[in-house]
C-alpha positions as a Python dict, from the first residue, in 0.01 Angstrom:
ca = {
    (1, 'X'): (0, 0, 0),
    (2, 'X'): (281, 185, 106),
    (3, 'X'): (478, 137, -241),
    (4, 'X'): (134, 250, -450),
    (5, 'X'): (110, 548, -272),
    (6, 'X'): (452, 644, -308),
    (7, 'X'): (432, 550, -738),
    (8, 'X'): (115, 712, -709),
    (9, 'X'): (299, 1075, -584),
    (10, 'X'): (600, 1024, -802),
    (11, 'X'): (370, 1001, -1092),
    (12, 'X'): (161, 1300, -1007),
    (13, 'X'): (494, 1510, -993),
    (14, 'X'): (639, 1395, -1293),
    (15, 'X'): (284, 1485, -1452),
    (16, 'X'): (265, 1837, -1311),
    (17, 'X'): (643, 1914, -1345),
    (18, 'X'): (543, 1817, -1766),
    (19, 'X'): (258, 2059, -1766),
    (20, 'X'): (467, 2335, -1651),
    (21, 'X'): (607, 2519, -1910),
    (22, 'X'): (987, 2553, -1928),
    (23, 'X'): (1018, 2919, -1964),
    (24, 'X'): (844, 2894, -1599),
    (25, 'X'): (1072, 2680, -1425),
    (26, 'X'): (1308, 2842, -1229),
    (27, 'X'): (1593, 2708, -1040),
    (28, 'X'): (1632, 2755, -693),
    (29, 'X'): (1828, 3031, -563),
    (30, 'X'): (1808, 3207, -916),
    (31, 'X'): (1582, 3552, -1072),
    (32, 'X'): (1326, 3422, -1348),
    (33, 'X'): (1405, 3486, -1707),
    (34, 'X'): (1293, 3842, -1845),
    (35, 'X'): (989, 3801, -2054),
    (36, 'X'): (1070, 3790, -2423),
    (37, 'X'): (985, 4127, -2587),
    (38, 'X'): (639, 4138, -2777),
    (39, 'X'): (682, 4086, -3160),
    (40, 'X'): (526, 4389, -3341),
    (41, 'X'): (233, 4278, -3511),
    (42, 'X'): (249, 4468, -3845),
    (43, 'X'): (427, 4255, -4117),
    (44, 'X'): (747, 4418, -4317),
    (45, 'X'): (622, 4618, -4573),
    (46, 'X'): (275, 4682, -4501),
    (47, 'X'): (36, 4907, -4289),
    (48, 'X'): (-259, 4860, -4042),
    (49, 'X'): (-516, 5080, -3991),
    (50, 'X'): (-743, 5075, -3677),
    (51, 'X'): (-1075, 5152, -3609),
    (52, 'X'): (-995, 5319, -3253),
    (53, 'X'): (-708, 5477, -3063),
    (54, 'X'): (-440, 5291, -2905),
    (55, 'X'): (-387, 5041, -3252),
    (56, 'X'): (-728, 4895, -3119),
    (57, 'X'): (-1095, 4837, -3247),
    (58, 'X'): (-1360, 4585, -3325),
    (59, 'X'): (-1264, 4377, -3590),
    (60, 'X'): (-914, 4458, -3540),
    (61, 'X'): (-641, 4598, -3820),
    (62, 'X'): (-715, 4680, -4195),
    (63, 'X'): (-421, 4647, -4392),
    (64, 'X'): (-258, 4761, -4643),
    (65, 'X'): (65, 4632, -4884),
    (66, 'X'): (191, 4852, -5153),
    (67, 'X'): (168, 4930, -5486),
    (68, 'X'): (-136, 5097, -5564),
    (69, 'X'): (-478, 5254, -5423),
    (70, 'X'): (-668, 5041, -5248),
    (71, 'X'): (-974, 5195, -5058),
    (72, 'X'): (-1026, 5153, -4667),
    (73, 'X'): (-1291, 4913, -4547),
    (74, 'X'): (-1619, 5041, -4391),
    (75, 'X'): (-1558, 4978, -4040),
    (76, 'X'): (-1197, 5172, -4146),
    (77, 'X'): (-1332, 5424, -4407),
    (78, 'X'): (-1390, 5720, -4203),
    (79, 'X'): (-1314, 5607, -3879),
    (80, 'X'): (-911, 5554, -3881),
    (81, 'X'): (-848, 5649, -3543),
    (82, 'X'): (-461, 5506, -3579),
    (83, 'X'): (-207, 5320, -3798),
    (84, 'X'): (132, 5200, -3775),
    (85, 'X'): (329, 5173, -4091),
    (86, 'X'): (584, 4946, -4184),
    (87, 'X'): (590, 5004, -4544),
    (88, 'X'): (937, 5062, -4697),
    (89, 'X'): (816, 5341, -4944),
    (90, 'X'): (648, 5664, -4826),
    (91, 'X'): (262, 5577, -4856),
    (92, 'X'): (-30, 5835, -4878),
    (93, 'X'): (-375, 5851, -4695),
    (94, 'X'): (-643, 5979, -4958),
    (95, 'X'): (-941, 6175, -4808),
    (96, 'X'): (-1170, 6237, -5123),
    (97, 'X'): (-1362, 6639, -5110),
    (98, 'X'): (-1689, 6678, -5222),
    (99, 'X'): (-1656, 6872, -5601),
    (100, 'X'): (-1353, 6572, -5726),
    (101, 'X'): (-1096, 6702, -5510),
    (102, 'X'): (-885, 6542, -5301),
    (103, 'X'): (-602, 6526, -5025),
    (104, 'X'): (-327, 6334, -4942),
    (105, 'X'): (-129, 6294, -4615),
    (106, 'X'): (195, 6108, -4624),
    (107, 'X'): (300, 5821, -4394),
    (108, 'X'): (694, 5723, -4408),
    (109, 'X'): (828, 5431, -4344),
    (110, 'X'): (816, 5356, -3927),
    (111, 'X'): (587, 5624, -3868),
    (112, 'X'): (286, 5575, -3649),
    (113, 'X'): (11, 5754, -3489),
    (114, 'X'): (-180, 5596, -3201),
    (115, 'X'): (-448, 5867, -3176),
    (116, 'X'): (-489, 6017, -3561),
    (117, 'X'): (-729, 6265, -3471),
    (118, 'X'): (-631, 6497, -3733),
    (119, 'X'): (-752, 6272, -4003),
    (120, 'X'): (-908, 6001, -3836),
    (121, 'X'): (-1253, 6074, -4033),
    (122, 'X'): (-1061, 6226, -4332),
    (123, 'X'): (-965, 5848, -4451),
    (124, 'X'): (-1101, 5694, -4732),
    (125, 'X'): (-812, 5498, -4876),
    (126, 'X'): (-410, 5457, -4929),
    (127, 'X'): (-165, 5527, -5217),
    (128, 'X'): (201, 5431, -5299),
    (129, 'X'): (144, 5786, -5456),
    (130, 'X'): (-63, 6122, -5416),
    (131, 'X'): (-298, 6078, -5681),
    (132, 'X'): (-280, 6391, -5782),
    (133, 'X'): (-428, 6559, -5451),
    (134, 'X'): (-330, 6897, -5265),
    (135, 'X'): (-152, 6820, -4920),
    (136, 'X'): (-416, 6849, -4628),
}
């Protein structure tokens, strides 16, 4: 009875010491490991666009990958609160005016805004180029 008990607590140990994960364990008598730092979520050579401050919002990022003009999505379109960009090339948000004008704001490469105010409901699309539009 004795022996069973004692298999019986050896194998519960070796069970819970395989559920723990290693980056947990930590010897005796040393500090824990610092935490790994967070891996940035936009992909080389593209740009997100959130719905809300903060690089937050339902339905998370809209993207965007040069070349070309590609036009924001609804829950984006108007409502691009921030964006983090990192696009190699100089891209352009596109706000389209009432008459056929237009304006363009550039984003270079590694820039970011976390609370786009200024053109947050201005954004209607993105451009590897200014489309012909005034600054604004």
């Amino acid at each position: 009875m004795r022996q069973l008990a004692l298999k019986s607590a050896l194998f519960a140990a070796a069970l819970a010491a395989a559920l723990v994960p290693a980056a947990q364990a930590v010897p005796v008598g040393r500090a824990a490991p610092a935490a790994a730092p967070a891996v940035h979520a936009v992909p080389p050579g593209q740009v997100y666009f959130w719905p809300g401050p903060n690089q937050m919002g339902n339905g998370g990022a809209w993207a965007y990958k040069p070349p070309g003009y590609r036009e924001a999505d609804p829950r984006i379109k108007r409502h691009a609160y921030s964006f983090d960009s990192h696009a190699t090339v100089t891209v352009y948000a596109i706000s389209h005016q009432g008459g056929g004008g237009c304006l363009y704001r550039a984003i270079l490469p590694d820039d970011y805004d976390n609370n786009w105010t200024a053109w947050a409901t201005k954004f209607d699309g993105v451009s590897d180029n200014t489309m012909g539009c005034e600054p604004g």
